[in-house]
N, C-alpha and C positions, 0 to 999 in steps of 0.2 A: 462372320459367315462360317457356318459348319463345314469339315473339310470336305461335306459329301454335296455338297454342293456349289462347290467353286467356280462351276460356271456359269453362275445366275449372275443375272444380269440386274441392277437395282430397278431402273425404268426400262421393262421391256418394250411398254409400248411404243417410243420410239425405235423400236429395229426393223429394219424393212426386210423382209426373208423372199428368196432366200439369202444368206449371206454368212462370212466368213468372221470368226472374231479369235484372236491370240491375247494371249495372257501376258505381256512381259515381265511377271516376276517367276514365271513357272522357267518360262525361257531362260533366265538369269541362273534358274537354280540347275535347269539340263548343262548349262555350257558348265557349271562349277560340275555336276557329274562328269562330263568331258574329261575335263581336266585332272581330275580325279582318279580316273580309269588311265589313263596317257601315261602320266604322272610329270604330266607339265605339256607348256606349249609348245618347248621344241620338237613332240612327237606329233600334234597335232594338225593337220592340214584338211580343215571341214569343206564339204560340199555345198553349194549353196543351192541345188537343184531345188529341194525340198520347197525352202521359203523364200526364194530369188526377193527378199525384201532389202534395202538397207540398213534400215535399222535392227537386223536382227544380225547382218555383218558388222555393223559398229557395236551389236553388246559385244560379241566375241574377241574385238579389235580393243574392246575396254577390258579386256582379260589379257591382251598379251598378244593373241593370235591372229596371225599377218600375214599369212598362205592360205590361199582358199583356190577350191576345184569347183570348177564349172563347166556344161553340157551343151550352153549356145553364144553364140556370139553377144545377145544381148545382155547375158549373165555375164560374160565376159567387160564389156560395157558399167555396168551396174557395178564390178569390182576397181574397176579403173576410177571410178566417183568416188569409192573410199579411201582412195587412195593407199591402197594395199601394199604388201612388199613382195607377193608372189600370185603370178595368178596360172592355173594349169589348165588347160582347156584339154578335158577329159573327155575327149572325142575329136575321132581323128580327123581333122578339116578334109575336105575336097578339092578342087583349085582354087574355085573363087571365095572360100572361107579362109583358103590360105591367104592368096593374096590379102584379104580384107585383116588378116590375124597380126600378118606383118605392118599394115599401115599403119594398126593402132602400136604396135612394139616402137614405130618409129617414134610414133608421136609421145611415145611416154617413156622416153630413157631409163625414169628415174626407176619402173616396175619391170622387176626378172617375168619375163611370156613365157611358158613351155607348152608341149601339146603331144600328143601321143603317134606310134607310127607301128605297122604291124605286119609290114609287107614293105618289098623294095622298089615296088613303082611308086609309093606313097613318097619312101625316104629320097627316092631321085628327084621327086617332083619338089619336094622339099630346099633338097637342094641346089636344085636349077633356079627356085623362084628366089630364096635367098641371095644365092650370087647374083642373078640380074638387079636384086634392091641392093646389095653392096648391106646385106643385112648379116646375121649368126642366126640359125633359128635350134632351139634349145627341145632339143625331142628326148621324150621318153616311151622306151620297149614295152607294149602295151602286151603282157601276157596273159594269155588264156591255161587257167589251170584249170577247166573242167565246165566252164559256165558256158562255152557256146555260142557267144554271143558274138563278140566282138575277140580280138588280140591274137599272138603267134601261141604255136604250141610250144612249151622251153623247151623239148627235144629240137627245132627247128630255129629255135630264136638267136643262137650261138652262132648260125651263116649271116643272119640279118645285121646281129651284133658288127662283125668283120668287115662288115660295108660303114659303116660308120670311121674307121680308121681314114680311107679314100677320099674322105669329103669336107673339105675347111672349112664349107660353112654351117656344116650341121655340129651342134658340140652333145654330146651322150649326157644325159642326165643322171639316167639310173631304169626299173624298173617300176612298169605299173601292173599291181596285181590287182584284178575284184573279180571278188569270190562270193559275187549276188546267190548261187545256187546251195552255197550253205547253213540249210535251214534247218536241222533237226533241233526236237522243242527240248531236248534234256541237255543241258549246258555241259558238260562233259562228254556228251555226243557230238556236240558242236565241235570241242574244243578238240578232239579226236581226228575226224573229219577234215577238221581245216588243217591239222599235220601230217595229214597222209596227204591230200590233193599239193599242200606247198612243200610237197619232200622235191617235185621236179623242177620247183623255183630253186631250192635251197643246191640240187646239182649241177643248175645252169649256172648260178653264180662261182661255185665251185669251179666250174670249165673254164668261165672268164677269168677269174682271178688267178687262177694256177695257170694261164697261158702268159700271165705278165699283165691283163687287164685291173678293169678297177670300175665296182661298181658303188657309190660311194652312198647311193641312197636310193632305197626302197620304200615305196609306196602302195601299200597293202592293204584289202579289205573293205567295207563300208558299215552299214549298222548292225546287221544280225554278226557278221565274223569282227567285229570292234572288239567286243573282250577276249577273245583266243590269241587276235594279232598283237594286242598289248603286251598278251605274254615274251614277246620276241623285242629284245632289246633294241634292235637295228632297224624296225622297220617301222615306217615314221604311217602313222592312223589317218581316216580321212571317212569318217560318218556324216552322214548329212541328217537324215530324220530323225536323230538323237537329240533336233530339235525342237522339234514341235511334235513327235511320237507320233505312235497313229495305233489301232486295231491290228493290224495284220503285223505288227511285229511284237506289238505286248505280248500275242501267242506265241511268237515265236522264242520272246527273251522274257519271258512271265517274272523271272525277278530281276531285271535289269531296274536300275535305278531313275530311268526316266520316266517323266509325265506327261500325261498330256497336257500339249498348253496349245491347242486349236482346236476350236467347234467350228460345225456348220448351223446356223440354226436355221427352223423352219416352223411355218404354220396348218394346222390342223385348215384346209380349204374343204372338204365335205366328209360326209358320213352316208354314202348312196346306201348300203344296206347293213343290215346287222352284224358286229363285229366288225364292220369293212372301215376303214380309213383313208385317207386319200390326202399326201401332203404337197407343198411345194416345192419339189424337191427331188429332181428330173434329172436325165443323164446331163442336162446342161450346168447342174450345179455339184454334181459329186463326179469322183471317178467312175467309171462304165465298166471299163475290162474286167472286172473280176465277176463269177457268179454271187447274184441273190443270198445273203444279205449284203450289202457296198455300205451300211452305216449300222452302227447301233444307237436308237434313237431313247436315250437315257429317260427312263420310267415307263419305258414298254421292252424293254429288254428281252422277255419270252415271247414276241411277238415274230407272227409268220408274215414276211416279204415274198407278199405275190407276184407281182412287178411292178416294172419302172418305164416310161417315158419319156421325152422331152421335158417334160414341165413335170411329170405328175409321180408319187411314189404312193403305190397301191399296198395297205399292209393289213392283215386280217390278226384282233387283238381280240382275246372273249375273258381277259378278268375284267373284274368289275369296275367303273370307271365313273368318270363324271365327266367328261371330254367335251368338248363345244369348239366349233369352228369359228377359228379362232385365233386359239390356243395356242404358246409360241413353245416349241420342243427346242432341245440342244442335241446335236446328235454328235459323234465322232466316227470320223471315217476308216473305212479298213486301209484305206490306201489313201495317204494326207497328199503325198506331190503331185500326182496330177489333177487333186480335188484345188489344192492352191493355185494352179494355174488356170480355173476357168473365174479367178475373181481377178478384178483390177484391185481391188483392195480388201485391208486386213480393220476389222475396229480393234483398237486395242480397248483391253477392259480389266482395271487396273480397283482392287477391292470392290470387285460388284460394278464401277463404274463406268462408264465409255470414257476414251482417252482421243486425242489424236489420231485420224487414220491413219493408217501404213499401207502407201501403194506396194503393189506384187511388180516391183520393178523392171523384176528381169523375166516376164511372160513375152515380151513380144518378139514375133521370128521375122517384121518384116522391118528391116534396119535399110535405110538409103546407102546402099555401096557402091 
């Protein structure tokens, strides 16, 4: 198979669209760039929001890598089945997430739980729920360098720290930085960037450690700031879409090493007027939040995305063509993680071929607690 078409499918006409298909040799060769970039697995701690699958946790597990971060409880779940050796729930629970965080830490001695805290009602409630289980609950200083989102400011995070001393049953892990808002496209702007915003990590650590503290491990970054935070010997990496790639970060990391190894595909369903197109392939099969175009549908590439619908994606094309409804397209998404999560499953397709499904394991939020 030409490498310009690697994701044809041998028998298309078995696929039913719209739907989701991964590559597992492409997969194989993102995690050996992982690894690559790290320069081993001790630095490495992947997310598994991206592809909440198993089996894409066991390649990386057959590489060595035995720390993964996760965003729900059900992903949390999903890593306990691989039997993993760490698992971080990178986000910060609320009561009854807590509670539910701790059941599972009971039940599985043999796997290190941590989880993030970013304020001191969080860390008391943490505390309080621990000592009533007669548990240790293992939290990390979720910092906010400049993204907004979520974590403490590290001007601010040095008083939260001190509360940690007070409480036997919290034990301090270390810090979590992600620095989602570092996106400029020229790699050296990047790498810029992300040394100015972590210069107020690098003096909060300073503050702890000259007062007699110890902060022993730092957890930095995601996919676009993966190669800047490499450059930092001490702080251990933690990319998730470096998996299965997507559009919206090829622009952003135009020569990063990874592939894509996930399409969606889809069928040509009418032709209402001239140049007009109309696919299967609706905000219920790709991600939504982002502006017109959400796919580039590979052999229309210059094509104009009118809109989009539940079901339907409206795109006006005027080169010349031979198109019939029908037709099965490949597309790749701008935003792969939450396009992964509106499938139950993954076809694998292994030289051209269909392989084994792959359920999207860890998509479900509604778990019996």
């Amino acid at each position: 198979m030409k490498a310009s078409s690697w994701y044809k499918v041998n028998e298309e006409n078995t696929l039913l669209t719209p739907g989701l298909l991964v590559y597992p040799e492409r997969i194989k060769k993102n995690i050996a760039s992982m690894l690559s970039i790290a320069g081993g697995v001790e630095r490495l701690w992947p997310h598994i929001k991206t592809h909440k699958m198993r089996e894409v946790v066991k390649l990386q597990m057959n590489q060595g890598i035995s720390r993964f971060k996760c965003a729900t409880l059900s992903e949390v779940e999903l890593l306990i089945s691989c039997d993993v050796s760490h698992i971080l729930l990178a986000h910060q629970p609320t009561e009854i997430k807590a509670k539910y965080f701790l059941s599972l830490q009971a039940k599985h001695p043999k796997i290190q739980f941590s989880t993030l805290v970013d304020n001191l009602d969080s860390l008391q409630l943490f505390s309080d729920l621990a000592a009533k289980e007669n548990q240790e609950f293992s939290i990390w200083i979720d910092i906010n360098n400049g993204m907004n989102r979520t974590g403490i400011l590290p001007e601010l995070a040095y008083n939260l720290y001190e509360n940690f001393s007070g409480m036997n049953t919290i034990k301090f892990q270390g810090l979590h930085v992600y620095d989602g808002h570092i996106r400029p496209l020229n790699l050296e702007e990047r790498i810029k960037q992300c040394n100015i915003d972590f210069k107020a990590v690098e003096d909060l650590i300073q503050k702890i450690e000259s007062s007699g503290g110890k902060v022993s491990q730092i957890i930095a970054g995601g996919s676009p700031s993966f190669f800047p935070h490499a450059l930092r010997s001490r702080v251990i990496l933690s990319p998730g879409t470096t998996l299965l790639w997507d559009l919206g970060y090829k622009c952003i990391w135009e020569e990063s090493p990874f592939l894509n190894a996930a399409v969606v595909i889809t069928r040509l369903i009418s032709i209402p007027n001239k140049n007009i197109f109309c696919f299967d392939l609706g905000h219920k099969a790709i991600a939504s939040e982002m502006p017109l175009p959400r796919v580039e549908i590979l052999g229309m590439e210059r094509a104009i995305h009118r809109g989009q619908s539940e079901e339907h994606l409206i795109i006006e094309y005027s080169a010349e063509n031979n198109f019939k409804v029908g037709d099965l397209f490949y597309a790749i998404p701008y935003h792969i993680c939450p396009t992964v999560a509106k499938y139950n499953k993954a076809e694998t397709i292994i030289d051209g071929n269909k392989g084994v499904a792959w359920p999207i394991d860890g998509r479900d939020y509604h778990l019996e607690i």
